[in-house]
N, C-alpha and C positions, 0 to 999 in steps of 0.2 A: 504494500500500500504506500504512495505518497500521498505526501504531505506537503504543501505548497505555503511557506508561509507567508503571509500579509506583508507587501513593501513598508520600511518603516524609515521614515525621517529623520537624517544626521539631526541629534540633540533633541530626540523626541523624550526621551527619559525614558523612565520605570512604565512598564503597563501596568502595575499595581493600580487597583480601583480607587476611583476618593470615594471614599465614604459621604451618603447624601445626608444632608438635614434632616430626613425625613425617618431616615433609617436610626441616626443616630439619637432623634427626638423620640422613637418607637422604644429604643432599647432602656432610655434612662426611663422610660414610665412602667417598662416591666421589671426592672432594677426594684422600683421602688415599691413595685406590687408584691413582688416578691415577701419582702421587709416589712410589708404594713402591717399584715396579720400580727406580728411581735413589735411595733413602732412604740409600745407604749401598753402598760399593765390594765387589764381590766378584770384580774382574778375577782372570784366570789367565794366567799366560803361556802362548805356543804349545805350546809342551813341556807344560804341565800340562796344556791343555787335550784334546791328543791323545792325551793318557795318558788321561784318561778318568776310572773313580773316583768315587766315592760321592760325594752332593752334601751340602754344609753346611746348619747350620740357618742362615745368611741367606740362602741359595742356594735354600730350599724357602719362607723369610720371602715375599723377592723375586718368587716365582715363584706362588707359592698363594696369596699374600696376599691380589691384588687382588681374587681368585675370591669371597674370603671373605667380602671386607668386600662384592664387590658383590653375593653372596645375602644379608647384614643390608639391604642398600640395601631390598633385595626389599621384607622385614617389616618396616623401619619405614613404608613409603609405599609405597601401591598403585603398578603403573606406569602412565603416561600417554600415553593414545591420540596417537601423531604420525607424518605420512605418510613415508614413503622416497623421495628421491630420488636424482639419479643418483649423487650424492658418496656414497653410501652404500652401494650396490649395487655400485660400482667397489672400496670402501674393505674392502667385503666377498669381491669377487674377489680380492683383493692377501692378505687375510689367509687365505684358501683356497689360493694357491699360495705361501705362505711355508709354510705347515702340510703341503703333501704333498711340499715339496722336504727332508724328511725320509726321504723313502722314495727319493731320488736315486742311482739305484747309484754315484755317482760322488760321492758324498756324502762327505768326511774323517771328519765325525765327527758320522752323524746325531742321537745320543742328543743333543750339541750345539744343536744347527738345530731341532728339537725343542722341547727345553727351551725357549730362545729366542723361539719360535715363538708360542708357550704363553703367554708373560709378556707381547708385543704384543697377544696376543688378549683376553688380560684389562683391559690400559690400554684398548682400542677399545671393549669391552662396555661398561666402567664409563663411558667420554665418551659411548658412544650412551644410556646411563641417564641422564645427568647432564643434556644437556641438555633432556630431556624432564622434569627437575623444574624447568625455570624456565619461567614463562608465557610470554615472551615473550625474544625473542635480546637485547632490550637490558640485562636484567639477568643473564643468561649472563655476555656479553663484562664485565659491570662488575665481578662476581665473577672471572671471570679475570684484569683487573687488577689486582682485593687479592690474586689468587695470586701474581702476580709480585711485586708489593712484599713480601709475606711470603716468598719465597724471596731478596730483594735485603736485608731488615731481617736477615734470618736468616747469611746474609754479613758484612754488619756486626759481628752480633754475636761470629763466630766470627775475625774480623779483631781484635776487640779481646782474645779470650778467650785466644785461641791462635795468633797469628799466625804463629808459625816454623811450624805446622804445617801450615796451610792459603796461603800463601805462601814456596812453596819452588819447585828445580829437580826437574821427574819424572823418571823414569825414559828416558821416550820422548823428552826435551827433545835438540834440536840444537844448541842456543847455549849452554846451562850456565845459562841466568837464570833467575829464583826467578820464578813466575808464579802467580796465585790462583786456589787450584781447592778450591771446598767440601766437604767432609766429610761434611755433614749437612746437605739433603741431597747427595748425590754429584752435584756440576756443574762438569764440566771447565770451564778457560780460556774457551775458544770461546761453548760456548753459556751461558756467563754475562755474557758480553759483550752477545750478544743480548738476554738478558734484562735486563741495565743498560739498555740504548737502549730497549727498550720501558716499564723504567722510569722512562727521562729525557721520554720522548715521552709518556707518561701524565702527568706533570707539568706538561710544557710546554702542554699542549690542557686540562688541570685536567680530566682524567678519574678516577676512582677509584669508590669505594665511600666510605660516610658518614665510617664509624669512620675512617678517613685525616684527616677537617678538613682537603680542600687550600687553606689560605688561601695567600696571597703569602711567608708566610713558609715555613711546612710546606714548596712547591712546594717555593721554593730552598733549602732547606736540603736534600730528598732528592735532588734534580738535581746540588748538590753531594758527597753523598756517593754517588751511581752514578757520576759522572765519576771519580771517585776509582778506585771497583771497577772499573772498565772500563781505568784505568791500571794498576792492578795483574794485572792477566789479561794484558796486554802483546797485547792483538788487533787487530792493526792492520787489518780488515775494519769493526772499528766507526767506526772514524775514517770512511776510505774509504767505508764505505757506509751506516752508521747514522747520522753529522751530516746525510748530504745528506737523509736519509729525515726525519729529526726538522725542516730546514729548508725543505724542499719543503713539508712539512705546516704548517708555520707561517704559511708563504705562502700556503695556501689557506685557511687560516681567516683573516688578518687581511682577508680579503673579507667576513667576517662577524662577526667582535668584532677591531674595528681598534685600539681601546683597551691591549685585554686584551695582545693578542699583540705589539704595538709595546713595553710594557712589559717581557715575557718577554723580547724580541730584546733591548734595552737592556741588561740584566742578563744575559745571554748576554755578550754582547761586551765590555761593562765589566770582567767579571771577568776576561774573555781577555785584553782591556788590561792589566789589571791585573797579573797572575801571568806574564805571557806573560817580562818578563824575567828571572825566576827559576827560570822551565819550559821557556826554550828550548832549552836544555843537553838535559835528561832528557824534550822527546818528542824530540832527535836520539836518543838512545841508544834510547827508547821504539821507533821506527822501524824504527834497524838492527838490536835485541837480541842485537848480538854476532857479527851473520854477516857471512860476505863476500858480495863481488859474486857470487860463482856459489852461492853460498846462496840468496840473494833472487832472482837470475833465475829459479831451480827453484821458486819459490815454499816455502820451507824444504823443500826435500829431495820436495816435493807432485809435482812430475810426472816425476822418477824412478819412483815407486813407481805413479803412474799409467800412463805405459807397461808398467809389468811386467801391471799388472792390466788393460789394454786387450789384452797378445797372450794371457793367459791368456783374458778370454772371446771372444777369436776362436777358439778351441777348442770352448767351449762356447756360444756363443749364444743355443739356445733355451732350454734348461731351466736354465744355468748348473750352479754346483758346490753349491749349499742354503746357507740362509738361515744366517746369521751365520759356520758353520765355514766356508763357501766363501773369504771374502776372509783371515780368520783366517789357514787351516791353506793355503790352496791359493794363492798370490801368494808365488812365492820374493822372497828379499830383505826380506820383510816382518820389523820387530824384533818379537823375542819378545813386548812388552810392547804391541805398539800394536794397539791392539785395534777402529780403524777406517782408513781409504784417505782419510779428508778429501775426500770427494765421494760426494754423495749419491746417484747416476745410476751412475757408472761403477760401485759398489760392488754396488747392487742390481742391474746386469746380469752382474758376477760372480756372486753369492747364486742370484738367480733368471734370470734370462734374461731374455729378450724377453717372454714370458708375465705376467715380474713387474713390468718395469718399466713396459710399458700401462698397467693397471690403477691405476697410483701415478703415474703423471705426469698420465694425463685424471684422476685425483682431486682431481688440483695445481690445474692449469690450469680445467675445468669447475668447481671448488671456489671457487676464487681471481675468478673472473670470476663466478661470482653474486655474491660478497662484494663486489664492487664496485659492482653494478649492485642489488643488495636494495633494494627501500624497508622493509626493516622492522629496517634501521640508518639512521641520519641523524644531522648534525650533527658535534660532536666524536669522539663513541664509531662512529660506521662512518668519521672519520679515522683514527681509530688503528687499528680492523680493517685496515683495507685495508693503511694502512702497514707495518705490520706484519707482515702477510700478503707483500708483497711485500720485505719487507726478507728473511724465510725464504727466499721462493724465491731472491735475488741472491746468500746467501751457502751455497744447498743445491749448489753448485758448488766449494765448496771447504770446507766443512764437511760432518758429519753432520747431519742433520735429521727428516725424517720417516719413515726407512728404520728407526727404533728409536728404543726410551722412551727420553725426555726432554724438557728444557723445551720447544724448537721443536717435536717433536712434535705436545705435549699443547697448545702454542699452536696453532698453526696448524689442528689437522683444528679443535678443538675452535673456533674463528670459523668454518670452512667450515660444520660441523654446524650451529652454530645458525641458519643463515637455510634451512636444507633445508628444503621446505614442511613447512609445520604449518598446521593448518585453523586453528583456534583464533585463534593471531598474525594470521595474516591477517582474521581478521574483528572482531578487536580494532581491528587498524588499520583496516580499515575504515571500524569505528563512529567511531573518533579522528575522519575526513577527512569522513564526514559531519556530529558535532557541530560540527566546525570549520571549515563553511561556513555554518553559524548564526550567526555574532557576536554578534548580540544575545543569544545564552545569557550568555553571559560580563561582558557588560558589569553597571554597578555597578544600571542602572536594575531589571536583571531579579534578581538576587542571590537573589530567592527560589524561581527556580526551577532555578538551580545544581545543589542535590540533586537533583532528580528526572532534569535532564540525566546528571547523572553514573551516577546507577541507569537510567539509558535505553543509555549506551552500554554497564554488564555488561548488558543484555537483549540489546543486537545483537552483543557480543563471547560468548553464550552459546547465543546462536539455531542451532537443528538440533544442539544438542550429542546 
């Protein structure tokens, strides 16, 4: 077969697209759609919640919002042709029996479970919009990074603004210690801990988006200040299980920039050196946060309340008790104010059952294992995908995670999503693996025929469009 490529203009530049107004007007209103469901707290306690009761205007913010912004998505940018596969079709089962476990005769308080319901389905529409506005999964995942750092900056900033407020004791606390849980947006302890390790591990791999400038300095100064947030949240999971994820990864890329990451490790350690004898005091109390030995063996009070909620769905097992009021309203022993079970699995086989939990584990797992196996991630950015990805699943056993908005979440389907076939990506890559069995394009002799290479790979990444 030839190939004829398009005449191209001495000092025509890059064929790289500009990105239009309209596209990029589209992406920041699903950005934000995303994020609204958690922009801000409208928890109830058990007692309010099974009272029932007219809903607030953040409660309708929350709830309608993402709808909103993701019909502007609509008008500002056409939508874009991209295929289904399985992670989507499963991610669309799961949200079809969260939606009719409203109608559960055994439901506490369907208008609840509903509502609920409602507000997942809008985060899922607006991620399956969003990443159909990026060409290609590796600028997806780069833009999910400057989401995280924008929610890690935005911590900061309210650490400095307001700090009795946003570092205090909750309500739900066992120990009485002040822990950091943001305001604005609404990100308990836990999963901001998460989101610190993914922004320490974007650091350490010098992953990001432009506007960041990761030089050496930038890295460690934000690697510094998420170490910081991640001691303040008092989450001993990130220690346990986000260093060795941030350290695994570092070990497999110094097989490919031996330099870069020898350097990272150095200043890693140095500083631990360093602080280690005036921090060893505060991560012992970091560690203990005030409990006894039969505190920590429960995993703080964690598999008490897991028992209660393991005989409860042996009750129910197939259909469970509905989506959000089930573990709420239906799990005695549960405090008024806690408004999850810290387990991701047991929680949604109270919620929905066996029916729900299917659907959301092969999303996991079938999601999670393309993400690792895609070529249409490589290099730094499908290390931190995957790490990432698998740092959620280790701590969806004793955290909340993809069972409801929030940042794990909106992390995780949203790397599952973006490598789901797309015709497009794929014969972009393509074109990439074909020009780049040419060398001689690239090299300095041939230079003048660079343009026309590069307008040869949009003719193969646009072919049969």
């Amino acid at each position: 077969m030839t190939i004829t490529l398009p005449r191209v203009q001495p000092g025509a530049g890059s064929a790289t697209p500009t990105l239009s107004g309209g596209v990029r007007t589209a992406r920041i209103l699903l950005w934000l759609a995303v994020m609204l469901p958690f922009i801000y707290t409208t928890s109830k306690t058990a007692a309010e919640l099974s009272g029932g009761g007219s809903l607030g205007a953040l409660e309708v913010l929350r709830g309608g919002g993402p709808f909103v912004l993701w019909g502007l998505s609509i008008l500002a940018a056409p939508v874009r042709r991209r295929g289904f596969g399985a992670p989507d079709v499963l991610l669309a089962l799961y949200a079809l029996v969260i939606v009719m476990s409203a109608s559960n005769p055994l439901n506490p308080n369907s208008q609840a479970s509903l509502l609920k319901s409602i507000t997942l389905i809008s985060v899922i529409l607006a991620m399956w919009r969003l990443v159909r506005l990026y060409d290609h999964p590796r600028e997806l995942v780069v833009a999910l990074v400057g989401w995280v750092h924008v929610v890690l900056i935005a911590g900061a900033v309210q650490i400095l603004v307001f700090k009795s407020t946003v570092y205090a004791a909750g309500a739900t606390s066992t120990d009485g210690l002040a822990r950091l849980n943001l305001v604005v947006p609404s990100v308990s302890a836990n999963p901001l801990a998460f989101v610190g390790v993914a922004g320490i591990l974007s650091c350490a791999l010098g992953v990001g988006p432009r506007w960041l400038h990761l030089n050496v300095f930038v890295r460690n100064a934000l690697m510094g200040l998420y170490v910081y947030e991640i001691f303040l949240t008092r989450t001993r999971s990130a220690l346990g299980v986000g260093l060795v994820i941030v350290a695994v990864s570092l070990v497999v890329r110094a097989r490919r920039h031996p330099l870069s990451t020898i350097t990272t490790a150095v200043v890693f350690i140095g500083g631990a050196v360093a602080l280690m004898p005036s921090l060893l005091p505060q991560l012992h109390t970091f560690l203990q946060r005030g409990q006894t030995t039969a505190s920590i063996d429960s995993l703080s009070g964690r598999t008490v309340i897991w028992d209660a909620a393991y005989r409860v769905w042996q009750q129910h097992q197939t259909l469970g008790l509905g989506y959000y009021s089930g573990h709420r309203l239906g799990i005695p022993g549960l405090q008024q104010d806690q408004s999850n079970i810290d387990n991701t699995w047991l929680e949604t086989l109270v919620d929905v059952g066996l029916v729900g939990i299917v659907p959301l584990a092969l999303f996991t797992l079938v999601g999670v294992w393309r993400l690792a196996r895609s070529k249409l991630l490589s290099g730094d950015i499908r290390l931190w995908g995957v790490g990432i990805a698998v740092y959620v699943v280790a701590i969806s056993f004793i955290n909340p995670t993809i069972q409801q908005p929030g940042a794990p979440q909106v992390v995780l389907t949203l790397l599952i999503l973006s490598v789901t076939p797309r015709p497009h990506a794929e014969r972009e890559q393509n074109a990439d693996d074909l020009l780049s069995a040419q060398p001689w394009l690239t090299s300095p002799a041939h230079s003048d025929l660079q343009p026309a290479a590069v307008a040869g790979r949009a003719v193969l990444a646009q072919r049969d469009e």
